[in-house]
PDB file with SEQRES, HELIX, SHEET and CRYST1 records, atoms N, CA, C and O in Angstrom:
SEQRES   1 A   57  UNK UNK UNK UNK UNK UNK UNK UNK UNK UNK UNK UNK UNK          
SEQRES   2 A   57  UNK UNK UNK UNK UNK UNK UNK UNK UNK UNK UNK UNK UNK          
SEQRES   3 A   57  UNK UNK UNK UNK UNK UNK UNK UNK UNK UNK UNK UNK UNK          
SEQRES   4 A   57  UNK UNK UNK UNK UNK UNK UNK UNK UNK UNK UNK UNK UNK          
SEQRES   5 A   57  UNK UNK UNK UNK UNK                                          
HELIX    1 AA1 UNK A    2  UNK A   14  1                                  13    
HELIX    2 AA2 UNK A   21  UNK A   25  1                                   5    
HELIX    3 AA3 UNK A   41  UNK A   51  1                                  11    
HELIX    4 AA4 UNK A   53  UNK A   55  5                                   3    
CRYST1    1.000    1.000    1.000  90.00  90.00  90.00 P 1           1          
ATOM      1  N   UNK A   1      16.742 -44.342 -40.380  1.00  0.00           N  
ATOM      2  CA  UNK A   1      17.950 -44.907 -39.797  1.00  0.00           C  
ATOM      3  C   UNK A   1      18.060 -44.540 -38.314  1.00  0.00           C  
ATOM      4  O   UNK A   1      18.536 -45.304 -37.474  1.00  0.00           O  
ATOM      5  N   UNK A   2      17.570 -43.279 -38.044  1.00  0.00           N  
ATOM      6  CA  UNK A   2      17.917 -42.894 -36.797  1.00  0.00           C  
ATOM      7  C   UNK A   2      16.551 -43.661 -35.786  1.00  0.00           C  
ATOM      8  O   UNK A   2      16.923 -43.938 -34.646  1.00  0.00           O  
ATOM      9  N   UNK A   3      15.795 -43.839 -35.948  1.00  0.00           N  
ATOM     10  CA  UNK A   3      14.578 -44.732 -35.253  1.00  0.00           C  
ATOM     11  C   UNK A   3      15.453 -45.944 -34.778  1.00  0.00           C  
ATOM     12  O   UNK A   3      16.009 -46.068 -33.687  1.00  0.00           O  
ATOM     13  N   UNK A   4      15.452 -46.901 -35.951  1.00  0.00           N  
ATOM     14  CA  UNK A   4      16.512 -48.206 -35.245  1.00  0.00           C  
ATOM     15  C   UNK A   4      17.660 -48.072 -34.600  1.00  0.00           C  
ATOM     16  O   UNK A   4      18.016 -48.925 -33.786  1.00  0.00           O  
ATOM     17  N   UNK A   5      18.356 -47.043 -34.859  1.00  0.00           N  
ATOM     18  CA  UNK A   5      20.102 -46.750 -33.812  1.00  0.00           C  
ATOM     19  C   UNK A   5      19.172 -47.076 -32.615  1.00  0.00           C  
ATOM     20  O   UNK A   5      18.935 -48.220 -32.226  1.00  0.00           O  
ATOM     21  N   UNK A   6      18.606 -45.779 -32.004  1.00  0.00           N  
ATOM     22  CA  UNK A   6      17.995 -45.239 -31.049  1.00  0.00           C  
ATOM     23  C   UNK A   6      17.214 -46.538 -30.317  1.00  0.00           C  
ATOM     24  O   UNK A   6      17.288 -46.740 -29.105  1.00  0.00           O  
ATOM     25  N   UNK A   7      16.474 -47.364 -31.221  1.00  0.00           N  
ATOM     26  CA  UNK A   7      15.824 -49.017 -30.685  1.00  0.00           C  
ATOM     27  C   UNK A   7      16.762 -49.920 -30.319  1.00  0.00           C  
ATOM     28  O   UNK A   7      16.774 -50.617 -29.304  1.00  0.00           O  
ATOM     29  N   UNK A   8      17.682 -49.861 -31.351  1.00  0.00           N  
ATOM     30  CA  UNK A   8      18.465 -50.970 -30.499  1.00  0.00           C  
ATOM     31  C   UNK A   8      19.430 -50.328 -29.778  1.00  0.00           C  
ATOM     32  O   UNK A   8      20.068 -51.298 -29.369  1.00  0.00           O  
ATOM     33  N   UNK A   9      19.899 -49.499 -29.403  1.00  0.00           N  
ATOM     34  CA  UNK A   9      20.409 -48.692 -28.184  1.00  0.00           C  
ATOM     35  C   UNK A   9      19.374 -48.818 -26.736  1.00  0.00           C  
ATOM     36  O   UNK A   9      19.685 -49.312 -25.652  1.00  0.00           O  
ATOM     37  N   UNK A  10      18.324 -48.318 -27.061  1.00  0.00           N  
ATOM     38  CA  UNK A  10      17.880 -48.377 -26.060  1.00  0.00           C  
ATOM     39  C   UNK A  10      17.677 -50.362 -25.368  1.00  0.00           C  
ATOM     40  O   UNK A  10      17.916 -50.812 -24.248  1.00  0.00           O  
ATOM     41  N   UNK A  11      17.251 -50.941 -26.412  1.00  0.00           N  
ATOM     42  CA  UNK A  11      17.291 -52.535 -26.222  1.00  0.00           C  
ATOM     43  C   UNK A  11      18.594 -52.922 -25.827  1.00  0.00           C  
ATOM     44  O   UNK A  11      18.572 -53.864 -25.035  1.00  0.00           O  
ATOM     45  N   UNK A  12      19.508 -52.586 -26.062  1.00  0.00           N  
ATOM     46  CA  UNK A  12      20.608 -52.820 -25.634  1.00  0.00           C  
ATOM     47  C   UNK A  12      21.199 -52.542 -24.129  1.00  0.00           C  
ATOM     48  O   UNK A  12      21.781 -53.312 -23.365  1.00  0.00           O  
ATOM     49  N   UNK A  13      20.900 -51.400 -24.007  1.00  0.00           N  
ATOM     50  CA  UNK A  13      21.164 -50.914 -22.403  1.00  0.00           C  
ATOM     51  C   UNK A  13      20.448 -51.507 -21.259  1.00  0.00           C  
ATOM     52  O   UNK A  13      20.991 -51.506 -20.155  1.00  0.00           O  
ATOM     53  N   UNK A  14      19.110 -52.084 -21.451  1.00  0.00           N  
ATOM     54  CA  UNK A  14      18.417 -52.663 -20.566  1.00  0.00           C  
ATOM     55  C   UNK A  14      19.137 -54.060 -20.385  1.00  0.00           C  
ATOM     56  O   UNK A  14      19.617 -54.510 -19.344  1.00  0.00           O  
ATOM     57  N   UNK A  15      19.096 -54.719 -21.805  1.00  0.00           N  
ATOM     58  CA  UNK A  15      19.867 -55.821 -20.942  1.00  0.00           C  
ATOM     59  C   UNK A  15      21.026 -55.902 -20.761  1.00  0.00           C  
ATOM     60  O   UNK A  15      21.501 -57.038 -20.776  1.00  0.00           O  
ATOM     61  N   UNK A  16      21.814 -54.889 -20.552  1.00  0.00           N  
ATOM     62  CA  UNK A  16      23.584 -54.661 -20.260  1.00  0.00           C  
ATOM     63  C   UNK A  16      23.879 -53.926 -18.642  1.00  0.00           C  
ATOM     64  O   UNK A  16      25.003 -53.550 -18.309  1.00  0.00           O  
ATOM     65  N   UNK A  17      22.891 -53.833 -17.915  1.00  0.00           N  
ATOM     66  CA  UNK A  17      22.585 -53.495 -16.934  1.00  0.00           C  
ATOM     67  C   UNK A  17      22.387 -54.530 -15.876  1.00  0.00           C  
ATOM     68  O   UNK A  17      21.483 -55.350 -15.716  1.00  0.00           O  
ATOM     69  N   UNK A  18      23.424 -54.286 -15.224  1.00  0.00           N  
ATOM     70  CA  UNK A  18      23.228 -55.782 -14.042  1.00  0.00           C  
ATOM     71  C   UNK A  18      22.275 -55.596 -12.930  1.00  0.00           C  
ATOM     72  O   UNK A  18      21.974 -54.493 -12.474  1.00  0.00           O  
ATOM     73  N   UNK A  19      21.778 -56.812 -12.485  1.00  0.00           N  
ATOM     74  CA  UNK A  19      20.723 -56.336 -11.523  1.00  0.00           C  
ATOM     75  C   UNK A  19      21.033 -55.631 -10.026  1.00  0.00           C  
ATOM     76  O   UNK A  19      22.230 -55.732  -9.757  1.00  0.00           O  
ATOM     77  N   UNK A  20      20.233 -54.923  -8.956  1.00  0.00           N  
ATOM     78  CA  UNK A  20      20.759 -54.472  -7.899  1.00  0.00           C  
ATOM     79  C   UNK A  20      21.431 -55.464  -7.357  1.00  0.00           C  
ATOM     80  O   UNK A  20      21.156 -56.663  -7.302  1.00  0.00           O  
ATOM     81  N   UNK A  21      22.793 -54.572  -6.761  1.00  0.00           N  
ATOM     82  CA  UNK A  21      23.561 -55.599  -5.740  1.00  0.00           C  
ATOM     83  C   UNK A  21      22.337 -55.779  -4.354  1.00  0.00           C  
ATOM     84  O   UNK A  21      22.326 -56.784  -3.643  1.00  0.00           O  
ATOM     85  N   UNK A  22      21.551 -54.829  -4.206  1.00  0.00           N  
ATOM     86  CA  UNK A  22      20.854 -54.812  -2.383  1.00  0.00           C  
ATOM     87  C   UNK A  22      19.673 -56.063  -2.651  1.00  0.00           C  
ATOM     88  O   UNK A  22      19.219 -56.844  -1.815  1.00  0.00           O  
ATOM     89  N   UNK A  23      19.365 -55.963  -4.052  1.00  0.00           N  
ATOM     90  CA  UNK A  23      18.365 -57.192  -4.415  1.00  0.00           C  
ATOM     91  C   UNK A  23      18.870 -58.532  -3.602  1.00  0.00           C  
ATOM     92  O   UNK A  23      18.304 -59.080  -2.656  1.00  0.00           O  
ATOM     93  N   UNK A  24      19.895 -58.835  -4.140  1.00  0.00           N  
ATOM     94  CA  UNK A  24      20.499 -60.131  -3.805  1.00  0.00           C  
ATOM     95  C   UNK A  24      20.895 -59.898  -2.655  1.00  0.00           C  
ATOM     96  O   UNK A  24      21.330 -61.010  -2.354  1.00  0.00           O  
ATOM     97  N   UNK A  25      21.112 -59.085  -1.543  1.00  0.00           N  
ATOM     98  CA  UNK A  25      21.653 -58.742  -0.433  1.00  0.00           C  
ATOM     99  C   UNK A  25      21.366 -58.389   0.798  1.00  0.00           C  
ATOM    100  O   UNK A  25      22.065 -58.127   1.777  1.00  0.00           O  
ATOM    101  N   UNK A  26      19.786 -58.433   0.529  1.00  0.00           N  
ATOM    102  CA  UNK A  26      19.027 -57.726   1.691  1.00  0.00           C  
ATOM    103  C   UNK A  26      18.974 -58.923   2.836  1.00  0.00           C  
ATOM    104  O   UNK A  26      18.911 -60.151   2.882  1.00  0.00           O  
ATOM    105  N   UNK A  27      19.036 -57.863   3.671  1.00  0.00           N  
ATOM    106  CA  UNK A  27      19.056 -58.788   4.849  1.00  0.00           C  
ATOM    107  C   UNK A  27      17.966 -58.211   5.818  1.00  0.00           C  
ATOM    108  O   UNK A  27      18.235 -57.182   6.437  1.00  0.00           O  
ATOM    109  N   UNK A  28      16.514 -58.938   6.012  1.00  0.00           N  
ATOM    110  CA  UNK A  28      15.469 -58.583   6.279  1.00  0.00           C  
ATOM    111  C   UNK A  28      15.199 -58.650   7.949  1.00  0.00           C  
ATOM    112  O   UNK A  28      14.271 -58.039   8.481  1.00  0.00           O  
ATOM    113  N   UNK A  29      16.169 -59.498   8.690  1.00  0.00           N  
ATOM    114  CA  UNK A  29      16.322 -59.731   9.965  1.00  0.00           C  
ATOM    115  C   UNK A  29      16.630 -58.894  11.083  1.00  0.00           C  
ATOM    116  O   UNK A  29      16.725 -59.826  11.882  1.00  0.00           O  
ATOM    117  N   UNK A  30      16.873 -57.835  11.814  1.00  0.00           N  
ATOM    118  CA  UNK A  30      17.354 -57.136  12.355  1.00  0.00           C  
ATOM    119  C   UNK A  30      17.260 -57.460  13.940  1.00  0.00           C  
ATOM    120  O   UNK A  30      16.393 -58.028  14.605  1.00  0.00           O  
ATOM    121  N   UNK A  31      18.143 -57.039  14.179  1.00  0.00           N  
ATOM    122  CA  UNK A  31      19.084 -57.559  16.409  1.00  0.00           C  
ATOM    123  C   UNK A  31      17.919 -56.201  16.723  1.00  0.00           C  
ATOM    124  O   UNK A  31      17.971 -55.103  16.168  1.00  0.00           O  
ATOM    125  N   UNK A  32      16.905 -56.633  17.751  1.00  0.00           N  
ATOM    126  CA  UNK A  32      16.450 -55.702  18.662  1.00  0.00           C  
ATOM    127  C   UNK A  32      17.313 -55.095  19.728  1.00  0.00           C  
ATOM    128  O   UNK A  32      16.690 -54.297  20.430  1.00  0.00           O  
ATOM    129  N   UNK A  33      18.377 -55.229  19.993  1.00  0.00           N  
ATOM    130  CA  UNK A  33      19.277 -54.798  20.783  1.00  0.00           C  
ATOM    131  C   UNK A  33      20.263 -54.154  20.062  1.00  0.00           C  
ATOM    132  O   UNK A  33      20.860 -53.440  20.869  1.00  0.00           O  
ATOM    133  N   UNK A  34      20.820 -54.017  18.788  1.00  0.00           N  
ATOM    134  CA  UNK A  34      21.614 -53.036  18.204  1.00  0.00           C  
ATOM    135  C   UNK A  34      21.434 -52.951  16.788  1.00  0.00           C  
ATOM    136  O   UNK A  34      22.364 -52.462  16.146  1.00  0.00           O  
ATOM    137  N   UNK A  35      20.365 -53.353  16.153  1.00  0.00           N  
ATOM    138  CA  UNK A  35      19.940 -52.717  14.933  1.00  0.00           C  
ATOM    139  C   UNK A  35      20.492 -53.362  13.575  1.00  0.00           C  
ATOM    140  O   UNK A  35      20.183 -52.976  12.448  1.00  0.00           O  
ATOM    141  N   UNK A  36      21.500 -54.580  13.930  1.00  0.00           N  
ATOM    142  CA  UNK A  36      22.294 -55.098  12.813  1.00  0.00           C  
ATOM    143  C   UNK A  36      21.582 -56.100  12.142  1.00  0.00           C  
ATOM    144  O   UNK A  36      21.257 -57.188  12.617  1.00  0.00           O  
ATOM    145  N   UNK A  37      21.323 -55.620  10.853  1.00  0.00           N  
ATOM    146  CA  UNK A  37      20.599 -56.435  10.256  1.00  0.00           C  
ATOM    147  C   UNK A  37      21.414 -58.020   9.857  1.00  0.00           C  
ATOM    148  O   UNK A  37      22.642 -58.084   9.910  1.00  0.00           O  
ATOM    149  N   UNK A  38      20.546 -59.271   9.453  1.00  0.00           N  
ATOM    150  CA  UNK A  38      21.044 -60.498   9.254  1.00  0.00           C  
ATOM    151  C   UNK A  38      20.507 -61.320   8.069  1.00  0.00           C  
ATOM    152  O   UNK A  38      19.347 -60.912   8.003  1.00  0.00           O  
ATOM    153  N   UNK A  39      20.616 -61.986   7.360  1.00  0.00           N  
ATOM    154  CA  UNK A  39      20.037 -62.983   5.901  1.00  0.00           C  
ATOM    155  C   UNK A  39      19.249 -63.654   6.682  1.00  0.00           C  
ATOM    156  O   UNK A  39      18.117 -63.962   6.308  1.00  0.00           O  
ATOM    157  N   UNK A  40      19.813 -64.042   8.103  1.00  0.00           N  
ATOM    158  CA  UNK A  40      18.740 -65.696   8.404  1.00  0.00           C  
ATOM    159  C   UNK A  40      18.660 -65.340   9.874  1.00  0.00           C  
ATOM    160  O   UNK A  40      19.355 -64.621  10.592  1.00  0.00           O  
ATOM    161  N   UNK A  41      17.344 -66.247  10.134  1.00  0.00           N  
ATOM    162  CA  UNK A  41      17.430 -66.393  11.858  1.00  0.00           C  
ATOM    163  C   UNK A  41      18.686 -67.203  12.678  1.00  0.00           C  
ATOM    164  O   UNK A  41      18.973 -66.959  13.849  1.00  0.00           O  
ATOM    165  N   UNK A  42      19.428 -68.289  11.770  1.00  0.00           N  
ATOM    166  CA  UNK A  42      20.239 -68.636  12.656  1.00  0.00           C  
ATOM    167  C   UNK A  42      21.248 -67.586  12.909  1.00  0.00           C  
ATOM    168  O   UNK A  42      21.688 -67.408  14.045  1.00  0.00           O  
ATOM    169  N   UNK A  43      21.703 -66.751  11.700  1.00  0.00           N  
ATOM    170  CA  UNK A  43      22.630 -65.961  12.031  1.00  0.00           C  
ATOM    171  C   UNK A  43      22.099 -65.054  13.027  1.00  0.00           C  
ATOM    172  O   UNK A  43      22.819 -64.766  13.984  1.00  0.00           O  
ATOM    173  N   UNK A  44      20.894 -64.548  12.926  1.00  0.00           N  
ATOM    174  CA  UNK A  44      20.597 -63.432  13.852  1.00  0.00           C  
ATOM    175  C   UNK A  44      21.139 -64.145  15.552  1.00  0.00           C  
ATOM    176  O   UNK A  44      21.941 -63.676  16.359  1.00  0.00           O  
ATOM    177  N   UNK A  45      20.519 -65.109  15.598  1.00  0.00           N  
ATOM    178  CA  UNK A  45      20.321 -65.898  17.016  1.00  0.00           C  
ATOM    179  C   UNK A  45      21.764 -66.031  17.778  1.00  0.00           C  
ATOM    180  O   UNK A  45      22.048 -65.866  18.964  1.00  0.00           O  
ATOM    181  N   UNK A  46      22.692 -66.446  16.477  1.00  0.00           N  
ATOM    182  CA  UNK A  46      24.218 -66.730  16.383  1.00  0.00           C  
ATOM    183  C   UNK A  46      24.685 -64.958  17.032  1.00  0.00           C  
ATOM    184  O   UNK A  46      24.930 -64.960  18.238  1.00  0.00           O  
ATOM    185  N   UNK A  47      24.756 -64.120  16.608  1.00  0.00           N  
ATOM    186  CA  UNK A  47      24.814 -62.903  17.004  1.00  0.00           C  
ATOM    187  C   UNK A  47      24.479 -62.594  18.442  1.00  0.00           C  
ATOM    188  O   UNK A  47      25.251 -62.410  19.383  1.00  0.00           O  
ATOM    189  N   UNK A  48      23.158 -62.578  18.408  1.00  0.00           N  
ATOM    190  CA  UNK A  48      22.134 -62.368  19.722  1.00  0.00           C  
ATOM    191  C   UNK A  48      23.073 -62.971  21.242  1.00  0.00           C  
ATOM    192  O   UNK A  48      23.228 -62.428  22.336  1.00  0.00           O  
ATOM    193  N   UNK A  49      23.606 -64.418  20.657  1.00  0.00           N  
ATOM    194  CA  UNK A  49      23.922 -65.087  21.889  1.00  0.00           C  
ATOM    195  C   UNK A  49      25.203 -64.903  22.337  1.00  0.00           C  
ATOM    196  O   UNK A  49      25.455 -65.037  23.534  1.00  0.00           O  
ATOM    197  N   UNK A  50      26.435 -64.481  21.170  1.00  0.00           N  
ATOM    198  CA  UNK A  50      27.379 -63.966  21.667  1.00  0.00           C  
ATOM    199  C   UNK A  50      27.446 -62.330  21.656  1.00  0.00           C  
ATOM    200  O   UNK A  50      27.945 -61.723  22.604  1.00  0.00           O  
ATOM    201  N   UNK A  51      26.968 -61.740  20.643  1.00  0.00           N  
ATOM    202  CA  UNK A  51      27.232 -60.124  21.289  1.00  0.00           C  
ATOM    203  C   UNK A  51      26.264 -59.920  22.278  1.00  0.00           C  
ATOM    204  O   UNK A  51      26.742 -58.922  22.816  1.00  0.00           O  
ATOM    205  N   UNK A  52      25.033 -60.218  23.015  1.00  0.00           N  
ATOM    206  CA  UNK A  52      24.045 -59.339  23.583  1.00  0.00           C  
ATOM    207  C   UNK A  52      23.660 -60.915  25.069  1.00  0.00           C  
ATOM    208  O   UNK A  52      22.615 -61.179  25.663  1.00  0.00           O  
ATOM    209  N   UNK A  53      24.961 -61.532  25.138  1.00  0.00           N  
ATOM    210  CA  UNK A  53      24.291 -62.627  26.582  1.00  0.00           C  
ATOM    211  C   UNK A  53      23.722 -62.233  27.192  1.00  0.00           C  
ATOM    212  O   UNK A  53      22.898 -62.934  27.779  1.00  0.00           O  
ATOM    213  N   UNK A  54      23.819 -60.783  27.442  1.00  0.00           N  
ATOM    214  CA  UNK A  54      22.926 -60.757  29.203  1.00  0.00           C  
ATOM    215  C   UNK A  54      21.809 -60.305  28.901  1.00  0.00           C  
ATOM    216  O   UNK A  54      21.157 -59.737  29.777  1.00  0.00           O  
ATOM    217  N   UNK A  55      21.252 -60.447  27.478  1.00  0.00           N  
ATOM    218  CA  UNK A  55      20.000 -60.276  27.349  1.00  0.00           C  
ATOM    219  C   UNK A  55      19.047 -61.116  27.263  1.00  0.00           C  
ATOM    220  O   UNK A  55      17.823 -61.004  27.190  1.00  0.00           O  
ATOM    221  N   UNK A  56      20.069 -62.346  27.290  1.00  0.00           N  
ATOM    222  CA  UNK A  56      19.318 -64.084  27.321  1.00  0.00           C  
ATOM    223  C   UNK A  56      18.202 -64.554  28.233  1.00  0.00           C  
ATOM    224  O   UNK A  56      18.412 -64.331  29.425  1.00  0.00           O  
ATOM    225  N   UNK A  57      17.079 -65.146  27.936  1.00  0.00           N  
ATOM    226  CA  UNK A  57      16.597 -65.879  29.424  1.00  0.00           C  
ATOM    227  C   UNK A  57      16.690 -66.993  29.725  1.00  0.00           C  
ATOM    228  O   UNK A  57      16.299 -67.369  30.830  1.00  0.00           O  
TER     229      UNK A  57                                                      
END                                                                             
């Protein structure tokens, strides 16, 4: 009896476990001028051009 508790306990917890929030969240982009990471290049660019203008050419 105690084998199966213990199996389906353990089967149970794996899939009752939600996946990482940083999985879905990472943001792989980062501002060479202050380190803030971004999901996409437009956002990065979007950033870039209003926080950091005078770094524009």
């Amino acid at each position: 009896h105690r084998q199966t508790h213990v199996a389906g306990d353990s089967a149970s917890a794996d899939m009752s476990s939600p996946p990482s929030p940083l999985a879905s969240t990472a943001a792989p982009l980062r501002c060479p001028e202050c380190g803030k990471r971004f999901p996409s290049n437009t956002r990065l660019y979007s950033h870039i051009r209003t926080q950091h203008p005078e770094n524009q050419s």
